[in-house]
mmCIF file as gemmi writes it, N, C-alpha and C atoms, coordinates in Angstrom:
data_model
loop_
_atom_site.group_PDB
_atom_site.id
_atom_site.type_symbol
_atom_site.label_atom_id
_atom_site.label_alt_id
_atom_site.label_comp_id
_atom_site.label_asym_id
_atom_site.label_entity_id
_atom_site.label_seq_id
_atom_site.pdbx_PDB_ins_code
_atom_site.Cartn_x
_atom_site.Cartn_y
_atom_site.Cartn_z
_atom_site.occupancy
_atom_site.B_iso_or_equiv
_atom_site.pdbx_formal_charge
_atom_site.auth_seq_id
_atom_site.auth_asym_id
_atom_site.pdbx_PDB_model_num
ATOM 1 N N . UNK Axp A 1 ? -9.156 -12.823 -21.115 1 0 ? 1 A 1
ATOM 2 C CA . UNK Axp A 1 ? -7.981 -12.186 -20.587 1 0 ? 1 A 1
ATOM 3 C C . UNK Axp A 1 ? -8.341 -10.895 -19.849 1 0 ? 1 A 1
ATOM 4 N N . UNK Axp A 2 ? -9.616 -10.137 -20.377 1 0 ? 2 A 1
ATOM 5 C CA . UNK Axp A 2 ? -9.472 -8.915 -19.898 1 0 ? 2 A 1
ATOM 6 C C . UNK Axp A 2 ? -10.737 -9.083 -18.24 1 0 ? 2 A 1
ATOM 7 N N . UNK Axp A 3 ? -11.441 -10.323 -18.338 1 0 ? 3 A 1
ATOM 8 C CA . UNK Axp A 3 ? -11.789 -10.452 -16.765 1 0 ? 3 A 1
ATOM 9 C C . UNK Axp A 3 ? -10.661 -10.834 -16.31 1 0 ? 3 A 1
ATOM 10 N N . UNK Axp A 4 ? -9.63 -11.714 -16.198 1 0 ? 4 A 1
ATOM 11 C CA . UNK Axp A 4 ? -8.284 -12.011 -15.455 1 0 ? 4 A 1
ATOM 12 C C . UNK Axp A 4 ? -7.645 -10.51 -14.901 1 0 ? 4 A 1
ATOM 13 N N . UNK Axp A 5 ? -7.372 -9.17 -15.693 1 0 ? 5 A 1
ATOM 14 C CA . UNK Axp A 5 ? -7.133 -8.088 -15.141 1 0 ? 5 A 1
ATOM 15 C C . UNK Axp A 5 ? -8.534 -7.759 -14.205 1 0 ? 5 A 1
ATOM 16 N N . UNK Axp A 6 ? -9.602 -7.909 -14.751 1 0 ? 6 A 1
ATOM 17 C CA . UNK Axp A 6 ? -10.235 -7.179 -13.699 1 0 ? 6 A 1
ATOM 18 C C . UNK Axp A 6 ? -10.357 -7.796 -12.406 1 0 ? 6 A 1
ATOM 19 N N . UNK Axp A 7 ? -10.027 -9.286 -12.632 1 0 ? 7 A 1
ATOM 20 C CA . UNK Axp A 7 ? -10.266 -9.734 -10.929 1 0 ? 7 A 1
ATOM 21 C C . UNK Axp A 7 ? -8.858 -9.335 -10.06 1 0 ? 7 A 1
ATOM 22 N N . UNK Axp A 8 ? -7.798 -9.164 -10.922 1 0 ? 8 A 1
ATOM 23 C CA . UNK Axp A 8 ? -6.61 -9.012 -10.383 1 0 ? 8 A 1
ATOM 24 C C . UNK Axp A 8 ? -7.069 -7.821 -9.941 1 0 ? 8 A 1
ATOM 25 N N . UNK Axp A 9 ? -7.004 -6.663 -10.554 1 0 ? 9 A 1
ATOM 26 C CA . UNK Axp A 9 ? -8.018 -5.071 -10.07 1 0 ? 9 A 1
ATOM 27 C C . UNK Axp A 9 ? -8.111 -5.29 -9.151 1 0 ? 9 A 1
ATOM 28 N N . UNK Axp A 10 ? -9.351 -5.626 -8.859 1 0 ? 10 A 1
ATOM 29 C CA . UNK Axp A 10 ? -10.6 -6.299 -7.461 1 0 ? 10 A 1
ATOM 30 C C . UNK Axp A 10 ? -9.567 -6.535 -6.236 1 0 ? 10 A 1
ATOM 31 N N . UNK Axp A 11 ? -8.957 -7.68 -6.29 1 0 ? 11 A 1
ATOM 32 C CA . UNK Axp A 11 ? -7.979 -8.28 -5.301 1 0 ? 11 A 1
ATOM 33 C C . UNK Axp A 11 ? -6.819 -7.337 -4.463 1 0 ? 11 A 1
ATOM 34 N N . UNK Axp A 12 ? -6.348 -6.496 -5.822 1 0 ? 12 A 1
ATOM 35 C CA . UNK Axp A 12 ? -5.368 -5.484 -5.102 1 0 ? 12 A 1
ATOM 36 C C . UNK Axp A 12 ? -5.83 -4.657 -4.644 1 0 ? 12 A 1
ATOM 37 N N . UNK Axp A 13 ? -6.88 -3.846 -5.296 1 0 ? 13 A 1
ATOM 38 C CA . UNK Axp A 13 ? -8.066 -2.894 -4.567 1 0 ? 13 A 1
ATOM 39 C C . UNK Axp A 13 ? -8.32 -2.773 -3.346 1 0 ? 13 A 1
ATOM 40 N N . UNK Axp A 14 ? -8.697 -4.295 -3.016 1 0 ? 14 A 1
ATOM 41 C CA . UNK Axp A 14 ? -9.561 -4.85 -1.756 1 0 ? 14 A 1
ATOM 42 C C . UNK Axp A 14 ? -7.911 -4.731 -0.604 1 0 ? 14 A 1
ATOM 43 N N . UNK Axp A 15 ? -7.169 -5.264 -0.823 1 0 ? 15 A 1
ATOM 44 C CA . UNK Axp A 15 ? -5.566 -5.376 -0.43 1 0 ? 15 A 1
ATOM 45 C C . UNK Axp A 15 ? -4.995 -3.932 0.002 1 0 ? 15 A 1
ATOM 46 N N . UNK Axp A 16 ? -5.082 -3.231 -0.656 1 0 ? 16 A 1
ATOM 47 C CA . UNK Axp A 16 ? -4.851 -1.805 -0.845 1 0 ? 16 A 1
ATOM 48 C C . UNK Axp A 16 ? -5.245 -1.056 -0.243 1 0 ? 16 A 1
ATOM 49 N N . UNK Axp A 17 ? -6.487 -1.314 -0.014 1 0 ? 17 A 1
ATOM 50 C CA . UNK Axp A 17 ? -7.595 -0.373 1.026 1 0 ? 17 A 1
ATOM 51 C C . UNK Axp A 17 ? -7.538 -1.02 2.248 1 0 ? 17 A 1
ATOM 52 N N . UNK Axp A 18 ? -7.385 -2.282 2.52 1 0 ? 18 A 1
ATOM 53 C CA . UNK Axp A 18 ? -6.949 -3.009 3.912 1 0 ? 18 A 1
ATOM 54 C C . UNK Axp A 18 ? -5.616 -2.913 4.58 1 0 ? 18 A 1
ATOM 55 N N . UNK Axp A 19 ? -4.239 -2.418 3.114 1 0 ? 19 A 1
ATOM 56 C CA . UNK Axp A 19 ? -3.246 -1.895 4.165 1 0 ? 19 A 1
ATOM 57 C C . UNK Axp A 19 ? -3.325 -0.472 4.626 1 0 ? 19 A 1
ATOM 58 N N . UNK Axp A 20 ? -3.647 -0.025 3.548 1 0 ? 20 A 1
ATOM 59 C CA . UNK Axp A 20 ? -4.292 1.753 4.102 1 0 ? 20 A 1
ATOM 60 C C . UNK Axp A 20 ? -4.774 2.032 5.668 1 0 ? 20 A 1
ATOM 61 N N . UNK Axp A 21 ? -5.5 1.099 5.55 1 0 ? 21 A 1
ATOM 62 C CA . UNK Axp A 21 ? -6.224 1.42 6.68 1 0 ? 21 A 1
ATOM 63 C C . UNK Axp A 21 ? -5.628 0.43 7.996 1 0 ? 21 A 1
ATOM 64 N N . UNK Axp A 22 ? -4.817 -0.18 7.581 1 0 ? 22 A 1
ATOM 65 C CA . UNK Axp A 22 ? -3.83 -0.516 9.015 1 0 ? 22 A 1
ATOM 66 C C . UNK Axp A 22 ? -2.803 0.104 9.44 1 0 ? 22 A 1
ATOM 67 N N . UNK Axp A 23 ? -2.137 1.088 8.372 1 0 ? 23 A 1
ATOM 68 C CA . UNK Axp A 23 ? -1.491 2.009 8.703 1 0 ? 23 A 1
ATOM 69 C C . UNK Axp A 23 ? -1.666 3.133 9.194 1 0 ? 23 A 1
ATOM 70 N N . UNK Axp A 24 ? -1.568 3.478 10.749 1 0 ? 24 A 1
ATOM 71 C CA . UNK Axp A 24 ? -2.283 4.661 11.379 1 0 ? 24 A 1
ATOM 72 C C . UNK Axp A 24 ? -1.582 6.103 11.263 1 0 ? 24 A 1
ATOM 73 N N . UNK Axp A 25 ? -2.634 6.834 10.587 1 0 ? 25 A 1
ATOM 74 C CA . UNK Axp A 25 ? -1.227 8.284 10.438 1 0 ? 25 A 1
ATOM 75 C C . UNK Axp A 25 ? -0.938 8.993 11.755 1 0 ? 25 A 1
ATOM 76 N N . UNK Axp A 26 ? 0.13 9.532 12.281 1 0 ? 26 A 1
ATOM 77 C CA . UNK Axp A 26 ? 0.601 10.04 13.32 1 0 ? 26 A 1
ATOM 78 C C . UNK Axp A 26 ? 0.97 9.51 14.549 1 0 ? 26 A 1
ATOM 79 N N . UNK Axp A 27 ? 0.677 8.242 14.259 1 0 ? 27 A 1
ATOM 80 C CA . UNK Axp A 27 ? 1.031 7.391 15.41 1 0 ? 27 A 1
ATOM 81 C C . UNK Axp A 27 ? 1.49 6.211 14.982 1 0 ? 27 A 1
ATOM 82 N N . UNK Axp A 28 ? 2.762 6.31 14.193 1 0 ? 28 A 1
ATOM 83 C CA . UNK Axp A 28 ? 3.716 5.272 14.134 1 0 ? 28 A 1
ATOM 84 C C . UNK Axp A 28 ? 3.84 4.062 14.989 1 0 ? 28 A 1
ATOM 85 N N . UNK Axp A 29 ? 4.302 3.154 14.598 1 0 ? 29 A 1
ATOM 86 C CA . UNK Axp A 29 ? 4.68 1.825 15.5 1 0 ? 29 A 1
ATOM 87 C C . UNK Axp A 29 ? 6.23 2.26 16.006 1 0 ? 29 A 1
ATOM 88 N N . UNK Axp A 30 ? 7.232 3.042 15.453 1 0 ? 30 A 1
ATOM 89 C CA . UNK Axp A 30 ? 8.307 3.44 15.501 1 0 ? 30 A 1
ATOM 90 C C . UNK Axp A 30 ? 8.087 4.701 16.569 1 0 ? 30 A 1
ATOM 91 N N . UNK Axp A 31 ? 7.668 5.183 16.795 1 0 ? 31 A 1
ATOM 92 C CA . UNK Axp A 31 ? 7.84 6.094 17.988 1 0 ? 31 A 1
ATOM 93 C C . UNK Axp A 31 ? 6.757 5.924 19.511 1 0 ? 31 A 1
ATOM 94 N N . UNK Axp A 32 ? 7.665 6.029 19.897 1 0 ? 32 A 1
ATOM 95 C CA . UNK Axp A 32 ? 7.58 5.336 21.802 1 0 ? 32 A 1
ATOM 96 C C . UNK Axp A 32 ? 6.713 6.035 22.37 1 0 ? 32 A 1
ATOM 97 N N . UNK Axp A 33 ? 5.345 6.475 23.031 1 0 ? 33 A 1
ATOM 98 C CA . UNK Axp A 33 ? 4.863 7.826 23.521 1 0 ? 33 A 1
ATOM 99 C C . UNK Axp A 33 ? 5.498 8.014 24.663 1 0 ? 33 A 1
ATOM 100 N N . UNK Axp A 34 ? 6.695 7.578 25.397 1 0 ? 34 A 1
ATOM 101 C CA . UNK Axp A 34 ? 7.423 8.194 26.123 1 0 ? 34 A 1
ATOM 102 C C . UNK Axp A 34 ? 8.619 8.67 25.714 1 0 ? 34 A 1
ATOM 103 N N . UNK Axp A 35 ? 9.088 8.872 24.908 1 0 ? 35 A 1
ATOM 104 C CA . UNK Axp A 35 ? 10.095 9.464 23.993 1 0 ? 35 A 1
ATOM 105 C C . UNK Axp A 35 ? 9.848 11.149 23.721 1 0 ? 35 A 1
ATOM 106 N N . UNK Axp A 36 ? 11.207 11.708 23.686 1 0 ? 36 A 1
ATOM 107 C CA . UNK Axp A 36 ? 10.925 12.944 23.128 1 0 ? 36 A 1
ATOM 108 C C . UNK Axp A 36 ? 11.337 13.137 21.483 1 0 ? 36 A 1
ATOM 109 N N . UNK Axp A 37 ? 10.894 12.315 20.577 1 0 ? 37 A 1
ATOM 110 C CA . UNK Axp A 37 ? 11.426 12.076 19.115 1 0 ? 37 A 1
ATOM 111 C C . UNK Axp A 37 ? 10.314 12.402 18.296 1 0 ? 37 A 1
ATOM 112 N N . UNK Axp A 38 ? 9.258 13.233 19.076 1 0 ? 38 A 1
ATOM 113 C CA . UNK Axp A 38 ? 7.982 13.48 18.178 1 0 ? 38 A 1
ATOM 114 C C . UNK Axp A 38 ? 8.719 14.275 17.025 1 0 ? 38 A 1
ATOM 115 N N . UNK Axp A 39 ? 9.814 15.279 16.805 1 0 ? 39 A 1
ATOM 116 C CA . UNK Axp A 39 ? 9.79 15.405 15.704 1 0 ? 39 A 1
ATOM 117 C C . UNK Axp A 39 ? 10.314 14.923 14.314 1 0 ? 39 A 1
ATOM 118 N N . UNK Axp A 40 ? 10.255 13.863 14.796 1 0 ? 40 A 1
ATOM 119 C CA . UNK Axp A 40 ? 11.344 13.204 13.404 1 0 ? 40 A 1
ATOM 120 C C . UNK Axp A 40 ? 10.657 11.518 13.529 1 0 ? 40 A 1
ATOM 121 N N . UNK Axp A 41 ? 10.431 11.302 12.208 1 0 ? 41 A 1
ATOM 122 C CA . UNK Axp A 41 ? 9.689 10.073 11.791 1 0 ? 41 A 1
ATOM 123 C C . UNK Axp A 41 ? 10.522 9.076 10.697 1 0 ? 41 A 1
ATOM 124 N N . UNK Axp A 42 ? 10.634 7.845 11.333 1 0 ? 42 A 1
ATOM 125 C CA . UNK Axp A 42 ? 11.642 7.365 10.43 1 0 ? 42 A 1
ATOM 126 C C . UNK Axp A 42 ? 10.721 5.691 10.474 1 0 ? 42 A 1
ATOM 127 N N . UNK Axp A 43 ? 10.229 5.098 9.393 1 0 ? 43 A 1
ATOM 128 C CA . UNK Axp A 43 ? 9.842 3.92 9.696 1 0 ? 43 A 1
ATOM 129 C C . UNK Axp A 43 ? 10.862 2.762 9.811 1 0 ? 43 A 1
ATOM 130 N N . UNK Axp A 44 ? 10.743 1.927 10.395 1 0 ? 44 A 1
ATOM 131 C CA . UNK Axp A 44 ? 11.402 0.599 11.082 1 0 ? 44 A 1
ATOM 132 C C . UNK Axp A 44 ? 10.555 -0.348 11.298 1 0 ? 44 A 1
ATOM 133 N N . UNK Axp A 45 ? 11.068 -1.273 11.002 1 0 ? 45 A 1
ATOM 134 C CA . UNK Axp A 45 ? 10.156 -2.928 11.335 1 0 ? 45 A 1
ATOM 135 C C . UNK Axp A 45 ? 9.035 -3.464 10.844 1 0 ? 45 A 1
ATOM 136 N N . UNK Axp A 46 ? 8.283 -3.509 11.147 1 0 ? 46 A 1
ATOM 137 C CA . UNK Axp A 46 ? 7.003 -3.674 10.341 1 0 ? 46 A 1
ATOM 138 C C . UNK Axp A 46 ? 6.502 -2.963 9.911 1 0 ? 46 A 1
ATOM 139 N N . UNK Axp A 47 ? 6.411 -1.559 10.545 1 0 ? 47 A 1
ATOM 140 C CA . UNK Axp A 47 ? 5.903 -0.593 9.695 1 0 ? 47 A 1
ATOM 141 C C . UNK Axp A 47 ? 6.36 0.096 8.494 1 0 ? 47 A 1
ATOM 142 N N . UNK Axp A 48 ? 7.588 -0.051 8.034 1 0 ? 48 A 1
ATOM 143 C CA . UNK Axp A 48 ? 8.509 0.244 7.236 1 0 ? 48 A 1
ATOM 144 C C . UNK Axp A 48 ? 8.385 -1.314 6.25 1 0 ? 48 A 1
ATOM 145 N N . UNK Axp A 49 ? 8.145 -2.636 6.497 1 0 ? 49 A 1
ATOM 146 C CA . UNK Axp A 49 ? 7.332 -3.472 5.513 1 0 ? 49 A 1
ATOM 147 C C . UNK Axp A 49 ? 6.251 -3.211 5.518 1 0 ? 49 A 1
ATOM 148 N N . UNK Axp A 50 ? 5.514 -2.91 6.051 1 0 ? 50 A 1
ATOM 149 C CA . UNK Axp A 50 ? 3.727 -2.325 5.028 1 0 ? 50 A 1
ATOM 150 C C . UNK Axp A 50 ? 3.6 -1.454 4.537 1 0 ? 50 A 1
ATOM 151 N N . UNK Axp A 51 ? 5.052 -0.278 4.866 1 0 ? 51 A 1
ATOM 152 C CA . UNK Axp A 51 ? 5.242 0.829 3.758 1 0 ? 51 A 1
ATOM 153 C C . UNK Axp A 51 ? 5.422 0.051 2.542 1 0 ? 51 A 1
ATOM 154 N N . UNK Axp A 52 ? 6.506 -0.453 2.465 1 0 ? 52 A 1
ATOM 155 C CA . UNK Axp A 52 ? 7.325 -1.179 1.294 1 0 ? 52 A 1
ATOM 156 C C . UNK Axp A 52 ? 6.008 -1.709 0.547 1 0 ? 52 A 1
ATOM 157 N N . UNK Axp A 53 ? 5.225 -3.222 1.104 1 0 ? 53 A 1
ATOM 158 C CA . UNK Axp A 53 ? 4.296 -3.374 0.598 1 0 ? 53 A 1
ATOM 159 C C . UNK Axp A 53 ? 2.958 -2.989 -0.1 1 0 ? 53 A 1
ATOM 160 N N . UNK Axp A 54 ? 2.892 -1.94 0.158 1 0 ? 54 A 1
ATOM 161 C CA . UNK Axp A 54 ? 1.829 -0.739 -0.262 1 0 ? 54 A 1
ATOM 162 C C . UNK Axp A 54 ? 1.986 -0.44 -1.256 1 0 ? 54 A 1
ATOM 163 N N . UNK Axp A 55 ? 3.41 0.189 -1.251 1 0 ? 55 A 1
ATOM 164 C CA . UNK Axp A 55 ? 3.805 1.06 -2.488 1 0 ? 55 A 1
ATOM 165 C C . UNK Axp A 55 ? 3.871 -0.159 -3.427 1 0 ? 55 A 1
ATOM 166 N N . UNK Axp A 56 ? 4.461 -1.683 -3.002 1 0 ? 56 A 1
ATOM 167 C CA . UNK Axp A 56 ? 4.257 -2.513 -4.348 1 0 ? 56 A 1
ATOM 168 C C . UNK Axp A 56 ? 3.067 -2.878 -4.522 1 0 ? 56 A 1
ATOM 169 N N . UNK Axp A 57 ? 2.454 -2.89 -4.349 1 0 ? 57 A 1
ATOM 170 C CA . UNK Axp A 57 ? 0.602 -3.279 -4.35 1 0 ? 57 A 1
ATOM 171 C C . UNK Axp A 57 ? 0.306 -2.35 -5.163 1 0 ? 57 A 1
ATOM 172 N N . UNK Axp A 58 ? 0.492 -1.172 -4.895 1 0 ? 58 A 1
ATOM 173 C CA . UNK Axp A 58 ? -0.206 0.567 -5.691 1 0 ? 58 A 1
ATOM 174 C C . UNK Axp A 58 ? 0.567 0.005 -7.377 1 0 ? 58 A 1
ATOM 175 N N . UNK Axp A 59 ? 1.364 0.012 -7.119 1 0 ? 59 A 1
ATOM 176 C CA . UNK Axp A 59 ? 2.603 0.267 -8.459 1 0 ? 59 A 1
ATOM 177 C C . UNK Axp A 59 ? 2.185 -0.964 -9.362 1 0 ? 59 A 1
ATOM 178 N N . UNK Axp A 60 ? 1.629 -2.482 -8.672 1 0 ? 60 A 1
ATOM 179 C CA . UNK Axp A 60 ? 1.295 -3.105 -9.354 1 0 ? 60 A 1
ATOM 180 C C . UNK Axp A 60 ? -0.23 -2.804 -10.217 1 0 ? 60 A 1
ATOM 181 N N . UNK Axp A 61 ? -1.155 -2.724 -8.814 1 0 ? 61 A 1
ATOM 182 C CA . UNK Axp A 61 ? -2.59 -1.719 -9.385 1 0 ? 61 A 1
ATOM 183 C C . UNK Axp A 61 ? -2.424 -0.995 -10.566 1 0 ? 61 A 1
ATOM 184 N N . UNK Axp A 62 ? -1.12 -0.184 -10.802 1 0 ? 62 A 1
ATOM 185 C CA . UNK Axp A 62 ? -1.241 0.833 -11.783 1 0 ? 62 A 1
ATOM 186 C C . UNK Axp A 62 ? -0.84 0.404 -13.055 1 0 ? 62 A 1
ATOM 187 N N . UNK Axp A 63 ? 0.029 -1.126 -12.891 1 0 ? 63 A 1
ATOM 188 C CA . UNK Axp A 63 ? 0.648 -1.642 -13.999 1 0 ? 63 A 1
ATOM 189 C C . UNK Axp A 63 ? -0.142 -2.32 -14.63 1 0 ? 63 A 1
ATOM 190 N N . UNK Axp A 64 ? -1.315 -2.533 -13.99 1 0 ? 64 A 1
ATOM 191 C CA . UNK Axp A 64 ? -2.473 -3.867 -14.215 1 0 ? 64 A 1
ATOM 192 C C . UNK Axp A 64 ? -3.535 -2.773 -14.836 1 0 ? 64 A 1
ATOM 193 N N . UNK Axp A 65 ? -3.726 -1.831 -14.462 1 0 ? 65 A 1
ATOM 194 C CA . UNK Axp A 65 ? -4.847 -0.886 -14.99 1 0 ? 65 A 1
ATOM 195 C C . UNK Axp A 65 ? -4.275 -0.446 -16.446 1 0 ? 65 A 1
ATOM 196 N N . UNK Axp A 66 ? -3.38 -0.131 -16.69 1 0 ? 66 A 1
ATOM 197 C CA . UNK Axp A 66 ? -2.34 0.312 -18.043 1 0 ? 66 A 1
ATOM 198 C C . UNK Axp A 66 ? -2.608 -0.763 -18.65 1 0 ? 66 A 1
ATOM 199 N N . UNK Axp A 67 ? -2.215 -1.908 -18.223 1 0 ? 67 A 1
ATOM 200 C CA . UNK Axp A 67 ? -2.527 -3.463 -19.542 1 0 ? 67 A 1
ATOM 201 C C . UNK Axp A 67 ? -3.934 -3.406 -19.713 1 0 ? 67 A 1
ATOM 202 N N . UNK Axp A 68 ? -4.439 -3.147 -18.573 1 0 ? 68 A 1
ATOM 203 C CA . UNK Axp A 68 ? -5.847 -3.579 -18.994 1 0 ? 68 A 1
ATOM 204 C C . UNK Axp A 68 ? -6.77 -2.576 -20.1 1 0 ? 68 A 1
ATOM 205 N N . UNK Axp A 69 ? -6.108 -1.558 -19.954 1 0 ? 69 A 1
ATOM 206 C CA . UNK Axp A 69 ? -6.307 -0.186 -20.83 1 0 ? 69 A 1
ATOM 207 C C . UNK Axp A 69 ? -5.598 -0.37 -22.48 1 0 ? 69 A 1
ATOM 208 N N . UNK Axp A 70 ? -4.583 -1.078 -22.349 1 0 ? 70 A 1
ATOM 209 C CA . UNK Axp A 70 ? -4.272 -1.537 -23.364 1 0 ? 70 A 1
ATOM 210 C C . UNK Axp A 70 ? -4.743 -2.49 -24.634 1 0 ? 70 A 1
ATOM 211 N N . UNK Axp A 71 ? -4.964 -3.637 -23.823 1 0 ? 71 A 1
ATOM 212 C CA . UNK Axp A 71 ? -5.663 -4.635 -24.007 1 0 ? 71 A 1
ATOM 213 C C . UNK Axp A 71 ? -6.895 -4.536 -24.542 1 0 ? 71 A 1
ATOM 214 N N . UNK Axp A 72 ? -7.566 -3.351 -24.056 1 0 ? 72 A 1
ATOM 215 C CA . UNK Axp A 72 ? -8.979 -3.117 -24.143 1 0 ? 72 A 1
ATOM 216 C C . UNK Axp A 72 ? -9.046 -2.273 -25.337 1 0 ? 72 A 1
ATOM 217 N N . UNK Axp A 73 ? -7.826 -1.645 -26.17 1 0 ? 73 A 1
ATOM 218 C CA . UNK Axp A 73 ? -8.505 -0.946 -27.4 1 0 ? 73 A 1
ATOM 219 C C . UNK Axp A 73 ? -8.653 -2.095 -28.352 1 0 ? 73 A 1
């Protein structure tokens, strides 16, 4: 049971660090570079689902590390 958490680990890890890094900071998919809206950031569309998805990926990571911490005394 407690390799089943760690490959789960592994998988979201790997997941986690691949949406990270598709999400570009300061240069939104939501703002136009011909627009004057540089100051205000609001996600929309896809980028606002790989927000969403992230944060459930992280939240799961953290729920899976807790069992597995559990599990393990």
């Amino acid at each position: 049971m407690l390799s089943t958490f760690l490959w789960i680990e592994i998988i979201l890890s790997a997941l986690i660090i691949l949406l990270v890094a598709v999400q570009s900071k300061w240069n939104g998919l939501s703002i136009v570079p011909t627009s004057n809206d540089f100051g205000k950031f609001e996600r929309r569309g896809p980028e606002k689902i790989l927000h969403l998805f992230t944060i459930t990926l992280i939240s799961g990571f953290v729920g899976i590390a807790i069992l597995y911490y559990l599990f393990s005394i």
